[in-house]
N, C-alpha and C positions, 0 to 999 in steps of 0.2 A: 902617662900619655906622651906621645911620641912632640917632638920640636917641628916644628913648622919648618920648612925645606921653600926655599924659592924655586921657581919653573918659570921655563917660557913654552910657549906653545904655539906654534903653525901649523892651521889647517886651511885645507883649502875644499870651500864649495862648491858643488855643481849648481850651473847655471841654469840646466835640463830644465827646473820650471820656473826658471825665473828670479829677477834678483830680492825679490819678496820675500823668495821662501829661502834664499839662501841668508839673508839678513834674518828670519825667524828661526832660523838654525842658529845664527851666530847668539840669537837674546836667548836661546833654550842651554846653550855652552855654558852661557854666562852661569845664567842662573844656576846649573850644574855644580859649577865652579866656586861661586857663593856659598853654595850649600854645603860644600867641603871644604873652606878654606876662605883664603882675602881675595878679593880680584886686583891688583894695582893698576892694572891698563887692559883695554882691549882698542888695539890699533887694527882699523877696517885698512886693510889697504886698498878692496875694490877689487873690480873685474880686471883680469889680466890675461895676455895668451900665454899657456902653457909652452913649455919647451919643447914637449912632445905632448900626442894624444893622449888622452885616460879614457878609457870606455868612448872613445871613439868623439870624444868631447875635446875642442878649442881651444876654452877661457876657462877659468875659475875664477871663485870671488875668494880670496887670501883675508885672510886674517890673524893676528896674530893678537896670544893671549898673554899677559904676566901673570903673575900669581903666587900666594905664599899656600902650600898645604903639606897635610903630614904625607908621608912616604908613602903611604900603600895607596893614597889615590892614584896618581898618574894612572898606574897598570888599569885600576878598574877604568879609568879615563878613558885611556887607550882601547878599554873593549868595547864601549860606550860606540865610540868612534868607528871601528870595526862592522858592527851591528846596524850602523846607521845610515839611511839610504840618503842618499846627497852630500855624503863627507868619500871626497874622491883622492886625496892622501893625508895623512897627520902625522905630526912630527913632536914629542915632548924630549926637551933638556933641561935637566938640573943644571942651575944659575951656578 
């Protein structure tokens, strides 16, 4: 079995239906998360304006994950994130 590897993780939400559904995205992350690994933190930073537009979008709700898990999750992480409608950029780095 592979050693647990630290990560951090920023994504950020669309706000398109609301900050409900983008906080029920961030508890579905988690859970994700848990379920391959530790969670150490999940810092909400909240609704923020974007630098520039995404799909023609504002604001996101930012979030940022820590976490301990083996190697191979991020990537499927990363596709998780890809596939999933309301995650409008993601961002994973080994700690």
């Amino acid at each position: 079995m592979s050693k647990n590897v630290a990560y951090e993780t920023i994504v950020i939400f669309s706000l398109t239906d609301g900050e409900e559904a983008a906080k029920e995205l961030v508890e579905k992350f988690k859970a994700l998360i848990e379920a391959n690994g530790t969670v150490d933190s999940v810092d909400e930073w909240g609704k923020r304006r974007l630098e520039y537009l995404i799909n023609d979008e504002e604001y996101g709700y930012y979030v940022l994950y820590n976490y301990e898990c083996n190697a191979e999750f991020p990537s499927e992480l990363d596709r998780v994130f890809n596939i999933t409608d309301g995650v409008l950029r993601s961002l994973i780095v080994k700690k």
